[in-house]
N, C-alpha and C positions, 0 to 999 in steps of 0.2 A: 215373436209369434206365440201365441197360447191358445190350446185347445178347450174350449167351456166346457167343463164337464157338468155347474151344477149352478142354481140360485141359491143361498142361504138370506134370510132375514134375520137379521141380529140388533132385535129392538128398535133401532129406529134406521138401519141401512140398510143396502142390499148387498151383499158381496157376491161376487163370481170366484166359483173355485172351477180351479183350471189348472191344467198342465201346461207348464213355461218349457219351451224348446230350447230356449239360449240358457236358463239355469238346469234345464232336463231335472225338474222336479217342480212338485204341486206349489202353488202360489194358489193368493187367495187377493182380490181387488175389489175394493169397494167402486159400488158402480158409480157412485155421485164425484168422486176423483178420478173418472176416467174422463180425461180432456178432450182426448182423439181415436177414431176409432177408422180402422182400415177394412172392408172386409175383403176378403181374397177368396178365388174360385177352386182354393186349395180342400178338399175333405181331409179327414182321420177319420178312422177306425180305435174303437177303444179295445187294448188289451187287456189280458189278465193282470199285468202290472201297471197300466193306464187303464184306470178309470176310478168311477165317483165311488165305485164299493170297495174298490180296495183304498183310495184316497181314507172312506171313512173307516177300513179296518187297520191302519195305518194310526187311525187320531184315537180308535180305542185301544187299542194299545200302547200310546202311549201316556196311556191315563194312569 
């Protein structure tokens, strides 16, 4: 199960960055490889340490 936190377009794909429950950390899935999609009546709430801004303050640092 993974929570969408965001779209990126990365020249010619789209990727979904999201938070992975079974890895408990950000992954990132191109949408055009995604085979099957389940959705479920489950919500999230994003936290201080979930979510897209800290996801991105996570990838500048570690630039």
């Amino acid at each position: 199960m993974v929570w969408p936190l965001g779209l990126v377009f990365w020249g010619r794909a789209w990727t979904l960055v999201a938070w992975c429950e079974l890895r408990q950390a950000y992954r990132m899935f191109r949408l055009d490889r995604i085979g099957r999609l389940q959705l479920v009546a489950k919500n999230f709430e994003t936290t201080d340490t979930i979510s897209l801004q800290h996801y991105l303050e996570q990838v500048k640092c570690s630039e």
